[in-house]
N, C-alpha and C positions, 0 to 999 in steps of 0.2 A: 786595277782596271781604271784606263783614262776616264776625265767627270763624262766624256761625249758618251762613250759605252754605258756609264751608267745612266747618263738622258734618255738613249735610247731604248735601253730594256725595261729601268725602273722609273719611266717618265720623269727622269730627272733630278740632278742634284738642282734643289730652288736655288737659284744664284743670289749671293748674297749682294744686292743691290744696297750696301748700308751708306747712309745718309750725314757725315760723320759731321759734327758741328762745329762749324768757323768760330773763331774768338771774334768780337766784334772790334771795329777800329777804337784805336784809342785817340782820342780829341784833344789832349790837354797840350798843349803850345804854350813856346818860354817867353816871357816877360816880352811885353808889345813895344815896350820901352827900348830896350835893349837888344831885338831881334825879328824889328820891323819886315825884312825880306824873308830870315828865312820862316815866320808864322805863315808869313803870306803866300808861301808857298804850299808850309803843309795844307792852309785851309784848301787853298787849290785841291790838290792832294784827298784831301778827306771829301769834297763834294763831287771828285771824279770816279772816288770807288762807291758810293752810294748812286751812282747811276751807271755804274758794270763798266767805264773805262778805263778799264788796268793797266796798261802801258802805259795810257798818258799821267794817272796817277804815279806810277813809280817812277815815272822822269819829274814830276812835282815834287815827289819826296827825297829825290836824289839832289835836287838842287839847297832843298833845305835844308840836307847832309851839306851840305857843301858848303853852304855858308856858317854853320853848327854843327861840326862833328860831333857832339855828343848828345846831338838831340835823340833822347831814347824813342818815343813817339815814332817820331819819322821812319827811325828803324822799324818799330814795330808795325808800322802801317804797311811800309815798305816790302817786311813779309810778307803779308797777307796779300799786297799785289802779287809779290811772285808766287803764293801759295795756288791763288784764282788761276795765274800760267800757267802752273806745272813746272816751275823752276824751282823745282825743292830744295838744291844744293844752297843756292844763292837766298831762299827762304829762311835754311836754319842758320848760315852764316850772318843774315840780318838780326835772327830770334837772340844769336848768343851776342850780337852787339848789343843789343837793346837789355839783358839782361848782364851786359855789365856797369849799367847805368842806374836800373831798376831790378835788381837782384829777385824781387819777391812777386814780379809781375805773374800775374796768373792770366791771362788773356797771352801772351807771349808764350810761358810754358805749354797753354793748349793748341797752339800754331806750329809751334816747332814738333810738340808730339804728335799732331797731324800728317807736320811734311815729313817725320822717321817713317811714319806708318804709311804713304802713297810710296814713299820710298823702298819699302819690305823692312826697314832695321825696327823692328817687332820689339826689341827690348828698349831701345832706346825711347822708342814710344810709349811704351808700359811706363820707363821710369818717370818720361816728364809728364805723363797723367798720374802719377802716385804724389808727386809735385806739387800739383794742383789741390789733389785732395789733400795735401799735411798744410799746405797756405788759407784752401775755402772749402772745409769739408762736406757743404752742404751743395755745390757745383753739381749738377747731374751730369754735366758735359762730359767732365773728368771721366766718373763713374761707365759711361754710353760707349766713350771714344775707348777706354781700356777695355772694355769687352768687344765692342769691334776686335779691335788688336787680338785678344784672345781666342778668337772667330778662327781670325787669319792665321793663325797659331795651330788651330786643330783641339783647342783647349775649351769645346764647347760648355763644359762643367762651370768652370769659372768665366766664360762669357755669360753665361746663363745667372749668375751671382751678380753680377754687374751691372748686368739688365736691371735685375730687381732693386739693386741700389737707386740708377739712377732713374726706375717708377715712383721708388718713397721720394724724392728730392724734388723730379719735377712738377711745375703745378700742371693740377689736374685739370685747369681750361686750355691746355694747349695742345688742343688736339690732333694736329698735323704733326707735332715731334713725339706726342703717344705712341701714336701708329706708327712710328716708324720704328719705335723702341718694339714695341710689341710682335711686328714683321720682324726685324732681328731675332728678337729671341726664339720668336716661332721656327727661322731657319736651323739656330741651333738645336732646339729641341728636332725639327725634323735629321738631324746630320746624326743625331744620337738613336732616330728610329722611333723616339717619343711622338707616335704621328698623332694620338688622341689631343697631346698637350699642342701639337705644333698648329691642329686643324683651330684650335680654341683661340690661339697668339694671333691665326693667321685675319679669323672671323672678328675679333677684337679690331684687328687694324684697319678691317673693310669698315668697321662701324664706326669708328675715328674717324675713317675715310676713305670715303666711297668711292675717289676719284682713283686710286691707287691702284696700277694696273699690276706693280709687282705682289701686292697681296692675292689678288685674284690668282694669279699666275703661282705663287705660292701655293697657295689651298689647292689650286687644281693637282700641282704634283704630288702632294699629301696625300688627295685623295686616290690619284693612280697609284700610289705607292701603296694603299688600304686593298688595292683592287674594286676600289669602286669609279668604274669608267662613266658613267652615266655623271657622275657627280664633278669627275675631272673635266669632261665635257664641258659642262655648265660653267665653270668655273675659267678655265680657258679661253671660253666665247667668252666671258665677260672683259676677259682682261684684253681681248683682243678687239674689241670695241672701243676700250680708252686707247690701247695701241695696237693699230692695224698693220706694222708692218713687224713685229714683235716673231721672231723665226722660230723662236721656242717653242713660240704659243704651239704658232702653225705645227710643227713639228709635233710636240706629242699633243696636241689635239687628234692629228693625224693616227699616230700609233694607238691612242684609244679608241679611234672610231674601228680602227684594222682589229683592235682585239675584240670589236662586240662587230664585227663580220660588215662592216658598211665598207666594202672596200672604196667604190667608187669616189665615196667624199673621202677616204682616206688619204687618196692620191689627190686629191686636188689641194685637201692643206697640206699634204708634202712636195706636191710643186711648189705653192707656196713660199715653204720652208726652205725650199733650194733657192728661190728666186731671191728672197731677203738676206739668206746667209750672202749670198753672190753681192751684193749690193754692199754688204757692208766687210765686205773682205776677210769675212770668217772662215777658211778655204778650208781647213780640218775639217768644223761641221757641216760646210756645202760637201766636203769629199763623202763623208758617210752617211748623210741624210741621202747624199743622190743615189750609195751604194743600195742604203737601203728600200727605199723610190724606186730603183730596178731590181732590185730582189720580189718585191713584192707586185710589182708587174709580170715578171715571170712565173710566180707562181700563180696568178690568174690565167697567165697562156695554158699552163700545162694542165690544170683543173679544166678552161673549155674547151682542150686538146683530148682529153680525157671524156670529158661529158661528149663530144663529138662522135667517139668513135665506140662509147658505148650505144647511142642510139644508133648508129653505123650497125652496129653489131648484135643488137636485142633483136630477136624475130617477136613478130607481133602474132599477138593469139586472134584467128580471126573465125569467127562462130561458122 
């Protein structure tokens, strides 16, 4: 059964929205002495990607290639522009430059087993975060991003292991990358049907962080998948408050209100849902949220079709 059939019936597979974590740039520039132009560029370079402009950083970092072929740095920065892109290819071709310069870089290692993993090569990403972990075994990064991977894998047992690695490793004031660990492993525990354990990872991550409209959204499907519709409800409307054009939401919000009999608000968050899928060019799920939006219009016709022609047809007792 495609994941939309199971959205529909079982309020959803919680889409795993994982938040997978960037290595940070590397700063270290060659001798000022000796490599006056091309420093000058990486610094360019490095103060372009701290304020989100990635092209013009990787044309910074391209030049101080240019004047330093073997500036490993620049490589490595240079990824991390193309990673922010979405040029993975050109990402890990920079990772394995930059690691033939610096063989042991672990900031490089978690870049490139990033762009394996945007990429789908799932092993290859496993192995440069196993990598990580034989260079800096206490990395929670390593730990976080290899259970992603495992996620994507189907391998919820041992993303569920990795999680809990990388909870011992992280510190415990960082509460925006808790909750995300904690949202993760919650989906995996919901993918395994563990909904007791996945409602607990999900309510963890609201409390980390309240702002998080995929936790909400999480715990709502949990709890339609418990059968408790009043509670996915709740949970739903929350998440649809931090994100109001969010089509899921709408969507089984809709399907829960249609299971405890509100048809009326049912269609209205499945127009909703049609209207945002449409918007965002999800054409699959605009096809079957609309199939389903006229299904359940129909059958209101034919119940007040029905209720019509019973009162048509009841004679009345009159004293």
């Amino acid at each position: 059964m495609s994941g939309l059939f199971q959205l529909i019936l079982n309020f959803g597979i919680a889409v795993a929205l994982a938040c997978c974590f960037l290595a940070s740039p590397v700063y270290s520039s060659p001798n000022p002495n000796t490599d006056i132009t091309a420093s000058d560029f990486f610094k360019l370079g490095v103060q372009k990607m701290q304020n989100s402009n990635y092209q013009e950083a990787m044309t910074d970092f391209s030049e101080a290639i240019r004047f330093k072929s073997d500036f490993a740095a620049a490589y490595s920065n240079r990824c991390l522009a193309y990673l922010q892109l979405a040029d993975y290819q050109n990402a890990i071709a920079d990772c394995n430059k930059a690691l033939n310069f610096t063989p042991n870089n672990v900031e490089v290692y978690l870049n490139r087993g990033l762009a394996h993993l945007r990429q789908g090569d799932y092993q290859a990403a496993i192995a440069d975060n196993n990598q990580v972990i034989v260079l800096k075994p206490y990395d929670f990064r390593a730990y976080y991003n290899r259970g992603v991977t495992h996620a994507m894998l189907g391998n919820y047992q041992q993303a569920i292991s990795d999680y809990n690695l990388a909870l011992t490793q992280i510190p415990q004031t960082s509460n925006l990358l808790l909750a995300d660990i904690y949202n993760d492993r919650g989906l995996a525990h919901f993918q395994l049907s563990d909904l007791q354990f996945a409602m607990l990872d999900f309510s963890k991550a609201i409390r980390l962080n309240s702002n998080d409209y995929r936790a909400y959204y999480n715990r709502g499907c949990a709890c339609g998948r418990s059968g408790d519709n009043f509670c996915a409800i709740r949970d739903f409307t929350e998440s649809l408050k931090l994100h109001p054009t969010n089509a899921q939401a709408y969507l089984n919000r809709g399907i829960a209100y249609h299971q405890l009999g509100y048809e009326q608000i049912a269609i209205a968050d499945l127009q909703k849902a049609v209207k945002y899928f449409a918007s965002i060019g999800e054409t699959v799920a605009y096809d079957k949220t609309l199939d389903y939006l006229q299904n359940l219009r129909q059958q209101l016709l034919t119940l007040s079709e029905i209720a019509l022609i019973w009162r048509q047809d009841t004679p009345f007792f009159i004293p």
